[in-house]
C-alpha atoms as a printed R data frame, in Angstrom:
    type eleno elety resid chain resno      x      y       z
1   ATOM     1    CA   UNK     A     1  0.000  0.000   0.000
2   ATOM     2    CA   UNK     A     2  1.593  3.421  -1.300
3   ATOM     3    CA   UNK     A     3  1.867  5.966   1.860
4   ATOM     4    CA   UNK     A     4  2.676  9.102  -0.811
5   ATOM     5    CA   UNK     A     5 -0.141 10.007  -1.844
6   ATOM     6    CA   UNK     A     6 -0.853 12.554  -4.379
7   ATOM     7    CA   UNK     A     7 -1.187 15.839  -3.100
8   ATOM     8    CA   UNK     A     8 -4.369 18.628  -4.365
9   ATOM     9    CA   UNK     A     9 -3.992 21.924  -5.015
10  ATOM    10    CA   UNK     A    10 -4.096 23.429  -1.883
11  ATOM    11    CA   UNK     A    11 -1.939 21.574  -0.412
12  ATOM    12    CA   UNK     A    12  0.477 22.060  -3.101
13  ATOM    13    CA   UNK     A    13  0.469 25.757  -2.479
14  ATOM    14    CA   UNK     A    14  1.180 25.443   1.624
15  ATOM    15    CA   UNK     A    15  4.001 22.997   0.439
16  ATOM    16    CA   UNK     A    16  5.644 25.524  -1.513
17  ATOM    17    CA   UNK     A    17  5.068 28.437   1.026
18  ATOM    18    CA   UNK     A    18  6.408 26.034   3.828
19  ATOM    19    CA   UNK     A    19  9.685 25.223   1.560
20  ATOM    20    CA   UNK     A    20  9.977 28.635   0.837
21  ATOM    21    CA   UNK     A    21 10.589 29.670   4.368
22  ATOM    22    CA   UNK     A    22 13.723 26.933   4.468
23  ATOM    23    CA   UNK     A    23 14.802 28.991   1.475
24  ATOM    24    CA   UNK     A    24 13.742 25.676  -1.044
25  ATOM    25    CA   UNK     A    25 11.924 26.658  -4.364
26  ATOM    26    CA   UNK     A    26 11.250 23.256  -6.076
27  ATOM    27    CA   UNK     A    27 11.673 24.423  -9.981
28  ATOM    28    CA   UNK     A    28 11.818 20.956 -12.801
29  ATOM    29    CA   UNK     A    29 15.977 21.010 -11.455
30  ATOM    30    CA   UNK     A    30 15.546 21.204  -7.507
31  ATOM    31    CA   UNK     A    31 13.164 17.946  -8.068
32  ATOM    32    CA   UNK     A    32 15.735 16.529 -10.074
33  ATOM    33    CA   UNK     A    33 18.975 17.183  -7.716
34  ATOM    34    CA   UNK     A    34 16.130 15.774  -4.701
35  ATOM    35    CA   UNK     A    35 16.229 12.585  -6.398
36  ATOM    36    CA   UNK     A    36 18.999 11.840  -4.383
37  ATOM    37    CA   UNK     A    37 18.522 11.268  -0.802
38  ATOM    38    CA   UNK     A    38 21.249 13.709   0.198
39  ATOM    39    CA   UNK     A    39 19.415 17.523  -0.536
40  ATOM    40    CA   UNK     A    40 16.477 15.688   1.392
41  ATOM    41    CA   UNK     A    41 18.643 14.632   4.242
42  ATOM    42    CA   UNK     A    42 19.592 18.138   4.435
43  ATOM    43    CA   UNK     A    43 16.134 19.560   4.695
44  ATOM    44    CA   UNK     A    44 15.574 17.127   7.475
45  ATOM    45    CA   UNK     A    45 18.630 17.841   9.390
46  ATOM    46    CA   UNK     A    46 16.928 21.303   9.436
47  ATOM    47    CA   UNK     A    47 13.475 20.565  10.375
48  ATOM    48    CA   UNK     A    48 14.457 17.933  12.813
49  ATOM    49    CA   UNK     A    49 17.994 18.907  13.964
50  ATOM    50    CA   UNK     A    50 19.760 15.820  14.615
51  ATOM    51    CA   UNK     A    51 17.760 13.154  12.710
52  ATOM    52    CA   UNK     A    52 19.562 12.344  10.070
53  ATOM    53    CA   UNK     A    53 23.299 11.787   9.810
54  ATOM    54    CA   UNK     A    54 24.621 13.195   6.612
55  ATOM    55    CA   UNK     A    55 27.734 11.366   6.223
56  ATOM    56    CA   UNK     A    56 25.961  8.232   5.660
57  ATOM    57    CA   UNK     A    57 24.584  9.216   2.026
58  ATOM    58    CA   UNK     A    58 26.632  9.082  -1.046
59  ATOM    59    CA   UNK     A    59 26.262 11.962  -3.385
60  ATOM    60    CA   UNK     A    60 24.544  9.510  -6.386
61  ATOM    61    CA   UNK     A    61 23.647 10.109 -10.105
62  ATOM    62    CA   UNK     A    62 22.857  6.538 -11.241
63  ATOM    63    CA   UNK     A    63 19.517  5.106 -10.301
64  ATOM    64    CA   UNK     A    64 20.535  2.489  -8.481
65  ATOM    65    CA   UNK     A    65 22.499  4.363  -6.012
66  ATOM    66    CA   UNK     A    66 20.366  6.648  -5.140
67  ATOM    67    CA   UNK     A    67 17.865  4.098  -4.492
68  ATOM    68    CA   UNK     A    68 19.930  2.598  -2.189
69  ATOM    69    CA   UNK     A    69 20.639  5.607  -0.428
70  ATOM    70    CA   UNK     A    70 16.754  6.012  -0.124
71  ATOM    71    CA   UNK     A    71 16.602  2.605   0.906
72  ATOM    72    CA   UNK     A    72 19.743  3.913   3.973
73  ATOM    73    CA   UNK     A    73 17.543  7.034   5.175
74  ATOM    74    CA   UNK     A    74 14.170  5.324   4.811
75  ATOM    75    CA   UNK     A    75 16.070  2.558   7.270
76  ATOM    76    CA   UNK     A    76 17.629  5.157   9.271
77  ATOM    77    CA   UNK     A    77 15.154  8.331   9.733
78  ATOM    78    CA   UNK     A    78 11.902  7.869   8.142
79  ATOM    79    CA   UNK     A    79 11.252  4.413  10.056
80  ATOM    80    CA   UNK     A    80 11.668  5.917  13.195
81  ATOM    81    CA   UNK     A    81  9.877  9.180  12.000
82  ATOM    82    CA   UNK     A    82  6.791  6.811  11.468
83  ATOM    83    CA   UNK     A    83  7.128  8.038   7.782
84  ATOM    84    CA   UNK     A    84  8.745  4.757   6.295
85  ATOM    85    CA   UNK     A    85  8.162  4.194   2.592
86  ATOM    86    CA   UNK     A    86  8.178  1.046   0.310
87  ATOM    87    CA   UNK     A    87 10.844 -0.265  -1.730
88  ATOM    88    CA   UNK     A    88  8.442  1.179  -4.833
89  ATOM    89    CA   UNK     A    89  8.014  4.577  -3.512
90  ATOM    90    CA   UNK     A    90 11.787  4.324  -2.988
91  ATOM    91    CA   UNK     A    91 12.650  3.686  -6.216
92  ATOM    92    CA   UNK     A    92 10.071  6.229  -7.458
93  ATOM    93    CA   UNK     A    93 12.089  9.212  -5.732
94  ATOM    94    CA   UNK     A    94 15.043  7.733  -7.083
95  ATOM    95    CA   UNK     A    95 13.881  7.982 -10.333
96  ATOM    96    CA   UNK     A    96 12.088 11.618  -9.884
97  ATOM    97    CA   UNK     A    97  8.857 10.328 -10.772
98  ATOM    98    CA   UNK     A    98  5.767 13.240 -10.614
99  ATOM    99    CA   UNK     A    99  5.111 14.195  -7.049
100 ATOM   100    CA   UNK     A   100  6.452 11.037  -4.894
101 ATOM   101    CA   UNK     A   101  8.521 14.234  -3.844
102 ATOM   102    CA   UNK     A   102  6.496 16.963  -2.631
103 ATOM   103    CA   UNK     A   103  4.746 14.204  -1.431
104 ATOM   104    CA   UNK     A   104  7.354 12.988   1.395
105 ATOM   105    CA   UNK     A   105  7.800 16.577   1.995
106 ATOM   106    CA   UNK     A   106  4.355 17.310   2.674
107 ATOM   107    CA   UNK     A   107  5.285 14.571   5.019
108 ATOM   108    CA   UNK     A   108  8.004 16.601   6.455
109 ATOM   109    CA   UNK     A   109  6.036 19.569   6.661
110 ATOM   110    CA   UNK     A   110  3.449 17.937   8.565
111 ATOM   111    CA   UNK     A   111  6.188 16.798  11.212
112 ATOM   112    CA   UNK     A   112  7.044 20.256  11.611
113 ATOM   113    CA   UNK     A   113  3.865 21.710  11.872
114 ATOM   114    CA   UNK     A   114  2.436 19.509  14.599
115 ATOM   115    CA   UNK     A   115  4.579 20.094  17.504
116 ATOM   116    CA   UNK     A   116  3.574 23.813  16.776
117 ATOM   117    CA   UNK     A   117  0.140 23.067  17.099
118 ATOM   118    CA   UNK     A   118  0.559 20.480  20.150
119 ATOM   119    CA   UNK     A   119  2.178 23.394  21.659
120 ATOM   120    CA   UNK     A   120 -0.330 25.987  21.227
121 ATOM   121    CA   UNK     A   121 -2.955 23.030  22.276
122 ATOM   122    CA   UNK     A   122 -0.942 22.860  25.297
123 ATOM   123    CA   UNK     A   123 -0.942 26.212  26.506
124 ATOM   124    CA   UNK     A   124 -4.767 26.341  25.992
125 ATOM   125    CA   UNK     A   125 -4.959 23.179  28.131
126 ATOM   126    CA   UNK     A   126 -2.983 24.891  30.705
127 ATOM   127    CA   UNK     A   127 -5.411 28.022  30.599
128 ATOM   128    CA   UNK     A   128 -2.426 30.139  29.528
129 ATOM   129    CA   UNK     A   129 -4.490 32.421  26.773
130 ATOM   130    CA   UNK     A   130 -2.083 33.707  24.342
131 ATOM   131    CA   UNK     A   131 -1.857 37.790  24.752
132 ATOM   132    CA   UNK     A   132 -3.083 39.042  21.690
133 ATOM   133    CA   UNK     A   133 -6.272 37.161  22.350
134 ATOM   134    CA   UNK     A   134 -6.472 38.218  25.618
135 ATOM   135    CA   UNK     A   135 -5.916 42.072  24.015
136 ATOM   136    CA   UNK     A   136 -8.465 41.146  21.332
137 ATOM   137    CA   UNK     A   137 -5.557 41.511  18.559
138 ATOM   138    CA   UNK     A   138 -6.541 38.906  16.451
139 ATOM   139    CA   UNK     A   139 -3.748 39.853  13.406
């Protein structure tokens, strides 16, 4: 059963802005340079400080490295980010197939949103009302 799943519209656009604030524009030659595992173990090592260890990956241009390195990091971080792909969806990021990408990174995205929001959930729980609502500045 595929875990990337194709990704609509909207969620395209909150993808982008989301990359965009790591500094990432994905143009036709950012997806292709992510077909390697390393640029994405990069991005992760940002989000997640720590997670992935970058001098496991082999800079790779032939398919068949770079699906190995997937198959390294999808051991290595994704398992034990509860994001762990098949050896298909592997070798479709390998190969740069149409949105297996920005669908992992949705992925991503979604790791780095929720602690945000568990946090803010939190401090409701806790009856510690953010200021600005308090102030009625709802901006």
């Amino acid at each position: 059963m595929s875990t990337l799943r194709k990704l609509n519209y909207l969620q395209l656009l909150r993808l982008e802005l989301w990359l965009e604030s790591y500094g990432v524009v994905l143009s036709h030659r950012m997806r292709h340079e992510y077909s390697d595992v390393l640029p994405v173990a990069r991005l992760f090592n940002e989000v997640h400080p720590g997670r992935a260890d970058l001098h496991g990956y082999t800079p790779s241009s032939s398919v068949p490295l770079k699906a190995n390195n997937w198959r390294i990091f999808n051991e290595r971080v994704l398992a034990k980010m509860n994001m762990a792909l098949t050896t298909n969806e592997q070798h479709q990021l390998a190969i740069g197939a149409v949105g297996r990408l920005e669908a992992l990174l949705h992925k991503l995205m979604l790791s780095d949103l929720t602690p945000r929001l568990e946090g803010g959930a939190q401090s409701y729980k806790n009856n510690t009302i953010p200021q600005k609502i308090i102030m009625g500045e709802y901006s």
